[in-house]
C-alpha positions in Angstrom: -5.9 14.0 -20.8 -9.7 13.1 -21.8 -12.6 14.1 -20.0 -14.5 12.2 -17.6 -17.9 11.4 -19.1 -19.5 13.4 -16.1 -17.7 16.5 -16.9 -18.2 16.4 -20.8 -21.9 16.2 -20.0 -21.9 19.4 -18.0 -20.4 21.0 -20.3 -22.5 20.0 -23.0 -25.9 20.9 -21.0 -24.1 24.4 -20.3 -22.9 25.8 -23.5 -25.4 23.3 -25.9 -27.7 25.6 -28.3 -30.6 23.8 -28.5 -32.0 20.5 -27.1 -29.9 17.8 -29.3 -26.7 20.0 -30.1 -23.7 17.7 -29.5 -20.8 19.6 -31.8 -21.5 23.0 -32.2 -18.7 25.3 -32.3 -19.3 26.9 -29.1 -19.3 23.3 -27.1 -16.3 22.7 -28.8 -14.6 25.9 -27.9 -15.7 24.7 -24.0 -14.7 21.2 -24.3 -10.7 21.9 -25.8 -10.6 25.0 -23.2 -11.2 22.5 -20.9 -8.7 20.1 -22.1 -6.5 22.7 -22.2 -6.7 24.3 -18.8 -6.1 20.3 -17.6 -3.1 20.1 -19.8 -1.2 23.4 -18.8 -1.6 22.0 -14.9 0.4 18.5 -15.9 2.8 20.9 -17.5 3.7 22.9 -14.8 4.5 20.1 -13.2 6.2 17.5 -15.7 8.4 20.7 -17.5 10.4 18.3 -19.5 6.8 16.4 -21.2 7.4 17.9 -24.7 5.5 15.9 -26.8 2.3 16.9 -24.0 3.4 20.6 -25.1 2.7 19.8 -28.4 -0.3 18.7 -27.8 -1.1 21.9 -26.0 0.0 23.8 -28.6 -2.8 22.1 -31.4 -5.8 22.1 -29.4 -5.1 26.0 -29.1 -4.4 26.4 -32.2 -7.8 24.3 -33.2 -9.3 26.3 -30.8 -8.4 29.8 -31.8 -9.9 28.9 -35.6 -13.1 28.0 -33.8 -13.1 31.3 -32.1 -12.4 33.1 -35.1 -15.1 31.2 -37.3 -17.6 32.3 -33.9 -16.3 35.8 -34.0 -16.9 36.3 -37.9 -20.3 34.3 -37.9 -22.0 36.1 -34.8 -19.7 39.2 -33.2 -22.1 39.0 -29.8 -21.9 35.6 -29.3 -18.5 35.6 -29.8 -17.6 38.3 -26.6 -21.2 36.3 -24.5 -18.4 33.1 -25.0 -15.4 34.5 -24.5 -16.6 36.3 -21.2 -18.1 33.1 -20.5 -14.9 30.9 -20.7 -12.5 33.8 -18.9 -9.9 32.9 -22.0 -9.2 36.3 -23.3 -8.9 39.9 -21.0 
């Protein structure tokens, strides 16, 4: 389930930092929420696609460290992101 090369650039000119930013945690964070959100629709459909689940399951996983190491680095950004994303009530 990889991104289209259209969509990866939106989200990099929406969540980049500054002007050359290609990697920073909070793009990263957008780009696997994005994967993910993709991922959970093929899985509501193909129930029985286990080794998709597991899949699932890492790029959350990868994803909550990110948000933690946001969260402990820069409290502010971390709820502007979150808010941002719609990932946590």
């Amino acid at each position: 389930m990889a991104l289209l090369q259209q969509r990866k650039q939106e989200l990099i000119s929406e969540y980049q930092i500054h002007e050359t930013d290609t990697g920073s945690a909070d793009l990263q964070v957008a780009m696997l929420s994005e994967r993910i959100n993709r991922l959970s629709l093929h899985l509501r459909s193909n129930k029985k696609d286990h080794a998709s689940r597991m899949g699932l399951m890492k790029m959350i996983g990868t994803r909550k460290r990110l948000l933690s190491y946001i969260q402990k680095q820069d409290e502010k950004r971390y709820r502007a992101l979150i808010a941002k994303l719609g990932i946590r009530g």
